[in-house]
C-alpha positions in Angstrom: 138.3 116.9 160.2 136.7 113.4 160.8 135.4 111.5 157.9 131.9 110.6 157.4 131.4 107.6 158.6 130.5 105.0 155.9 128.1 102.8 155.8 128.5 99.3 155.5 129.1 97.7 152.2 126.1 95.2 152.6 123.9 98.3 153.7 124.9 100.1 150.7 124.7 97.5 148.2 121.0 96.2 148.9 118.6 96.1 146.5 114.9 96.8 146.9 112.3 94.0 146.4 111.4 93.2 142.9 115.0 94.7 141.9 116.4 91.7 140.8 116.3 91.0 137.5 114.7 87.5 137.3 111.8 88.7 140.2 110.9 91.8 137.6 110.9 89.9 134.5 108.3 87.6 136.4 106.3 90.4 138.4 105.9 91.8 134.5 105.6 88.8 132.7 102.5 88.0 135.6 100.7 91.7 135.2 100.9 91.3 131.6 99.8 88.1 131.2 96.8 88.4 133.8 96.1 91.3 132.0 95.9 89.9 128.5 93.4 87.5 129.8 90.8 89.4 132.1 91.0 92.6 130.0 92.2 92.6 126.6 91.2 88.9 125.4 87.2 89.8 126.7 87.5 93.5 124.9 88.9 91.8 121.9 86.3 89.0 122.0 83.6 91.7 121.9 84.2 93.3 118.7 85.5 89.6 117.6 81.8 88.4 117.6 80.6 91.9 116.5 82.0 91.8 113.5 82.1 88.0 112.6 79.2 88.3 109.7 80.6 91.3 107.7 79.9 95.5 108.4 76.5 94.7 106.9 74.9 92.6 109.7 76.8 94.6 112.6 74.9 97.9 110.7 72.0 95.7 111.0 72.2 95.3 114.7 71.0 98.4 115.2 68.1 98.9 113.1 65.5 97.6 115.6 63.3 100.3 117.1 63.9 98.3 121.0 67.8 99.1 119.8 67.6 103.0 119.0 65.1 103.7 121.7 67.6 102.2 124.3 70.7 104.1 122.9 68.6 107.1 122.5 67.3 106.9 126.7 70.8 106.0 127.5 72.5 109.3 125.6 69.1 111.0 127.6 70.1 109.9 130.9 73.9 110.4 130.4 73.1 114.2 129.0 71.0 115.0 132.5 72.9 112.8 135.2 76.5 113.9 134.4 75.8 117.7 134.9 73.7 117.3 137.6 76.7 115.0 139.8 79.3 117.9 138.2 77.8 120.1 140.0 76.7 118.4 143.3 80.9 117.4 143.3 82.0 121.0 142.8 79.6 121.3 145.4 80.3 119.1 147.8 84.5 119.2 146.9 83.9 123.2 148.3 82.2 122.3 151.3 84.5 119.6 152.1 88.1 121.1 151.2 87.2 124.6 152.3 85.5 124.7 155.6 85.6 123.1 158.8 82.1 122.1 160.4 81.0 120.0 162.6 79.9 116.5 161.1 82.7 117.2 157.8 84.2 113.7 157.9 80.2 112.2 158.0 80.0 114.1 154.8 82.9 112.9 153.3 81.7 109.4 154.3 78.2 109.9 153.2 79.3 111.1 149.5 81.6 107.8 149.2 79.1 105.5 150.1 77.8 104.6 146.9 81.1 103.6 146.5 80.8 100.7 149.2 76.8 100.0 148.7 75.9 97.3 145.9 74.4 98.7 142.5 71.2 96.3 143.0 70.5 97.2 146.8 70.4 100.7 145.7 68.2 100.0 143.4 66.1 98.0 145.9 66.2 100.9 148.1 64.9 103.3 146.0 61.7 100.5 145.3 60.8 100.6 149.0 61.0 104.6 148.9 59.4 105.5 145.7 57.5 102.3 144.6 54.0 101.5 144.6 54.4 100.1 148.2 56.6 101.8 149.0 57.4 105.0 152.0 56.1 107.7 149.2 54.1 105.3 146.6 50.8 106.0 147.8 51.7 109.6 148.0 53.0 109.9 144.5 49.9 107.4 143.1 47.4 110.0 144.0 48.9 112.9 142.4 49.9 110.4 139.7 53.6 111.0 139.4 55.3 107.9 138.2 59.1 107.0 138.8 59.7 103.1 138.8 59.5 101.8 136.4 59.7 105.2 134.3 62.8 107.8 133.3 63.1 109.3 136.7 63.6 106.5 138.5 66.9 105.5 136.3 67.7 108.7 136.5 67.7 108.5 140.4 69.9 105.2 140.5 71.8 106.6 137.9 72.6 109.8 140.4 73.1 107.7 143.0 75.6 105.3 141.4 78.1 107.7 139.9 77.3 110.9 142.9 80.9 110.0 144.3 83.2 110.2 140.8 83.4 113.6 140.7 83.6 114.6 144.2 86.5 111.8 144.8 88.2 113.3 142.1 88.2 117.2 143.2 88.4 116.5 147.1 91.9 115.5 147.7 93.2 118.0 144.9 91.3 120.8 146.5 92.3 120.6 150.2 96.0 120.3 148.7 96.0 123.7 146.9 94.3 125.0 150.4 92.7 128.3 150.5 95.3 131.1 149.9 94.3 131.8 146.0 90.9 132.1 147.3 91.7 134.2 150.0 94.1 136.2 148.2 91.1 137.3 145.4 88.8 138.2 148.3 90.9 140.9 149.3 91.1 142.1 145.3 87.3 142.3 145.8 86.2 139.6 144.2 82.8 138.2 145.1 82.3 133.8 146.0 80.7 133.7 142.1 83.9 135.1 139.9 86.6 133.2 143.1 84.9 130.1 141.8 84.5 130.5 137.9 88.5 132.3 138.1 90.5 130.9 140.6 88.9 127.8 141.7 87.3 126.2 138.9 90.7 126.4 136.6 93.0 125.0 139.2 91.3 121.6 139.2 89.7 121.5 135.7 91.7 118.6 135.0 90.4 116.4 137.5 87.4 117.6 136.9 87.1 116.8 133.3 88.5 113.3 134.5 85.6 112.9 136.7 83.2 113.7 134.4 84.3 111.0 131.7 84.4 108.6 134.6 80.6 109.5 135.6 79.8 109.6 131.9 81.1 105.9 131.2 79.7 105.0 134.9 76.2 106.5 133.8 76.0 104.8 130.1 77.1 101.4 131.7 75.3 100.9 134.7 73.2 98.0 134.6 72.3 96.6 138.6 70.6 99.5 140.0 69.0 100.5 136.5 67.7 96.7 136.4 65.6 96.4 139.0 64.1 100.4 139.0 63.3 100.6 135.0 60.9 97.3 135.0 62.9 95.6 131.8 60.1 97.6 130.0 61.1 97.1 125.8 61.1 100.2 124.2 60.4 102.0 127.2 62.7 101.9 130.0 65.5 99.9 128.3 69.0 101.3 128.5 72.0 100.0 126.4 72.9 97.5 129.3 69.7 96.4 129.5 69.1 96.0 125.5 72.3 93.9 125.3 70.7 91.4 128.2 68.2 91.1 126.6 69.4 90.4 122.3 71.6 87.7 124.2 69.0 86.2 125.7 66.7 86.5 122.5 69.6 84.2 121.0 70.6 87.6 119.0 74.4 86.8 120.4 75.7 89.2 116.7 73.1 91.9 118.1 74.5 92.0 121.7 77.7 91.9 120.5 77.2 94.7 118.4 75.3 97.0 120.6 78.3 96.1 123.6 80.8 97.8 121.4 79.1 101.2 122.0 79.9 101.1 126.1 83.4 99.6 124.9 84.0 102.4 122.8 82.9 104.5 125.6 85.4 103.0 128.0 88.1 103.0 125.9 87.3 106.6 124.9 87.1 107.4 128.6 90.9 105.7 129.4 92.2 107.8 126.3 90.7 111.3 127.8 92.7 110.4 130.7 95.8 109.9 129.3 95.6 113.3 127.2 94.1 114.7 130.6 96.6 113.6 132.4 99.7 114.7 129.6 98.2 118.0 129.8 98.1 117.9 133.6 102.2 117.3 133.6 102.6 119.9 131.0 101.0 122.4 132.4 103.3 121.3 135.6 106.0 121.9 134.4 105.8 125.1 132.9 104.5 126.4 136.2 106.9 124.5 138.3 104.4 123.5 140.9 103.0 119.7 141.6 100.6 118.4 139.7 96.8 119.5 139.8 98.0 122.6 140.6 
C-alpha cells in the first residue's frame, strides 16, 4: 500500500503569527500595559481620591439631600427600565429567532440601532417629539402631562439607550438552539405560555441574566441622553451621573469622587456576575455535553 504522502518539512514546521516567543511576550506585555493605563490606573484613581481624607469625609459625601435624591431616582429608574427592556428582548429575541416574516432583518436592524445612534442625539430626539415645541408638546401641555424635564422622560432615554442589551444577548443564542425543543413540547400539549416559562426561558437564562446586569450598569450610568431630557434640575431630575457633574464642578472633587465609586462598584459587580455567569454556563456544559448556552 502507498504511503501518505508527507508534507513538506517547512509546511509542517510553521508557526502561526504571534507564536514566537519574543512577538507574544510583546503582544502581552502591550495589552497589559495599555490596559493598566486606560482601565485600571482611572478605576484606581477613583477610589484613590475617594478616600484621600479618611472613611469620615467619603461617609460625608453622601449626606447632602441633592446626593440621596439622585441615588434614590437612579435605583427608581434602574428598578423600572431593566424589567421593562427584559421583557421587550425576550420579546423581540422570539420574534426574531423563531419566525420568518417579511421585514425580520429590518427588525433586527431596528433593535441594534441604539447601538449605532449617539446617547445625546437620542436625547435630542426625544426633545423635538415630546418637548414643549416639540411634535406632541402642545398636545401633552393641554392635558398637562409632563416628560422633559421630569421622570418619564429619563425613563424614555433610559429605554432607549440599553433596549438592545438584552435582545443582542438572547438573539444569536436562540436561533442556535433552533426550534425543535419547542416544537417537541407542542406535541406533549403544551400551550406558547408553559413552552416559554419551561423550555425556552431556561435554555438561555444565562445570557439572559448577563443581559440584564449589562442593561442594569448601562441604565445607572447613562449620562448623554439623560443630560439633555432631565433639565440638570437639583433634587429633582438628577441622576448619579448627573450629581457627580455637578459636585466636580461645585469644586466638591472628594464628593464626586465619592459618589463615582457607586457606578464603579456597579461595573465591577456587573464584570464579576459575568464571570460566575459564564463559570456556570461551562459547567452546566459539560455535564450535558452540548455547546455552550445550550
Amino acid at each position: 500500500m502507498a504511503s501518505e504522502p508527507r508534507l513538506p518539512t517547512h509546511t509542517r514546521t510553521r508557526i502561526r503569527v504571534g507564536d514566537g516567543a519574543l512577538t507574544r511576550r510583546l503582544l502581552i506585555g502591550g495589552v497589559l500595559l495599555v490596559t493598566a493605563l486606560i482601565v485600571i490606573a482611572p478605576l484606581a484613581a477613583i477610589f484613590a481620591h475617594a478616600f484621600r481624607q479618611g472613611w469620615a469625609a467619603y461617609l460625608a459625601s453622601f449626606a447632602s439631600e441633592d446626593t440621596r435624591h439622585a441615588i434614590w431616582l437612579t435605583l427608581f429608574v434602574a428598578v423600572v427600565v431593566v424589567p421593562i427592556n427584559v421583557g421587550f428582548g425576550i420579546a423581540a429575541a422570539w420574534c426574531i429567532a423563531k419566525f420568518r416574516f417579511t421585514g425580520r432583518n429590518l427588525l433586527v436592524a431596528l433593535v441594534e440601532l441604539p447601538f449605532s445612534i449617539s446617547p445625546i442625539i437620542a436625547g435630542v430626539a426625544y426633545l423635538f417629539v415630546y418637548g414643549a415645541q416639540g411634535l406632541l408638546g402642545p398636545w401633552l401641555q393641554e392635558h398637562d402631562i409632563k416628560i422633559m424635564f421630569a421622570v418619564p422622560g429619563i425613563m424614555l432615554a433610559s429605554l432607549f439607550v440599553t433596549a438592545p442589551f438584552v435582545a443582542r444577548e438572547l438573539i444569536p443564542l436562540m436561533i442556535a438552539q433552533g426550534s425543535e425543543e419547542e416544537e417537541a413540547a407542542v406535541t406533549l400539549g403544551a400551550g406558547g405560555w408553559r413552552i416559554l416559562t419551561l423550555v425556552t426561558l431556561p435554555n438561555v437564562r444565562f445570557a439572559l441574566l448577563y443581559g440584564a446586569a449589562l442593561c442594569n450598569a448601562r441604565v445607572m450610568g447613562e449620562f448623554g441622553a439623560v443630560s439633555i431630557v432631565s433639565g440638570n434640575i437639583r433634587g429633582q431630575t438628577n441622576t448619579l451621573p448627573l450629581q457627580i457633574e455637578l459636585l466636580y464642578q461645585d469644586n466638591n472633587a472628594i464628593a464626586a469622587f465619592a459618589v463615582a465609586t457607586i457606578l464603579t462598584a456597579v461595573a465591577l459587580f456587573t464584570l464579576v456576575a459575568k464571570a460566575i455567569i459564564e463559570r456556570l454556563d461551562a459547567a452546566r456544559t459539560r455535564a450535558l455535553g452540548g455547546t455552550p448556552g445550550h
